[in-house]
N, C-alpha and C positions, 0 to 999 in steps of 0.2 A: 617538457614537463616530465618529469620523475614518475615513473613505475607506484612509487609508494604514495605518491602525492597524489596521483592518480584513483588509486585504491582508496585512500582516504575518503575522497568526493564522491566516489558510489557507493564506499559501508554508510557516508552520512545521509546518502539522498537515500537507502536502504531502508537505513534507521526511520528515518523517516515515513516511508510509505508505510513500513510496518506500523512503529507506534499509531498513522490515521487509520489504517486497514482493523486494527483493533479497535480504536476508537470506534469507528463505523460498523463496525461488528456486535458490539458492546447497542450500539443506539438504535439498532439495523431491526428488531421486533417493532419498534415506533413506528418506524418509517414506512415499514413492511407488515404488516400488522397480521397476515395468512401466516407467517412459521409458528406463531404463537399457538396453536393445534395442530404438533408435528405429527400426530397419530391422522387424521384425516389426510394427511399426505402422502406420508412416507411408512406409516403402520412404526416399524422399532427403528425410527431414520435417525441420523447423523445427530450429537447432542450441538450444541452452540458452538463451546471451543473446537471441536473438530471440525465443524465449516467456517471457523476462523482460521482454524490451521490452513485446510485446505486451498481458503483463499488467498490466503500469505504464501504460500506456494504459487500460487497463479498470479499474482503482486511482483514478486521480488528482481524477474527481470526487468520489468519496466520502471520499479523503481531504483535498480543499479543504474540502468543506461540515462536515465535524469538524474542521478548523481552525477555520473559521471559530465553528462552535457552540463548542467549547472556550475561544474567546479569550470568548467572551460570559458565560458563567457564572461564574466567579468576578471580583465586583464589588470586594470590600473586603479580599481578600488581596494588589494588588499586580500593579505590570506583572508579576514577574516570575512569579505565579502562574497569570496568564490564560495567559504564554506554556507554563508545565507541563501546563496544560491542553487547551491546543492540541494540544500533541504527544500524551498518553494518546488525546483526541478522534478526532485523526486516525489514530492506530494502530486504536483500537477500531471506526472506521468499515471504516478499509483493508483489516483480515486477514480478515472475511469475504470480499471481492471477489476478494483473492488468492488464498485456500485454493480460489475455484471457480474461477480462472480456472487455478490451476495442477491443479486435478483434470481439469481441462475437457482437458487434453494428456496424460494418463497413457494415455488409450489406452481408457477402459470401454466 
């Protein structure tokens, strides 16, 4: 496998965890319903985006390395199925790191 073909399959499993890590981010006051009163926790703490950012930071190697695993496992379906596997790879690695890292700011 190709250095570049390679790299492709981790920016898309990447792409991936990021675009859910935002998702998640974005949905994550629902779910979590304590950050919604950041002053009871954190007094002048962190705004939204920047415990998205920070999450996406904490996301993005586990969502290269499920890029990268995804583009490897399917042999004989097809670029375009390495690349669908990429993205499932990287999502399934990413939303455990996200769900802790966005619990990790609710406040427990």
């Amino acid at each position: 496998m190709k250095i570049v073909q390679s790299l492709s399959y981790a920016l898309t499993g990447w792409l991936a965890g990021v675009v859910t890590t935002v998702g998640l981010g974005l949905y994550w006051p629902t779910i979590f319903p304590a950050i919604v009163r950041i002053d009871h926790y954190y007094g002048a703490g962190p705004s939204l985006p920047i415990i998205i950012g920070m999450v996406m930071v904490f996301v993005s190697p586990p969502a290269l390395i499920g890029g990268l695993i995804g583009g490897w496992v399917p042999r004989e379906g097809g670029r375009t199925d390495e690349f669908i596997m990429a993205v499932i790879f990287g999502v399934l690695f990413a939303v455990p790191f996200a769900c802790y890292g966005l619990w990790f700011f609710t406040g427990w």
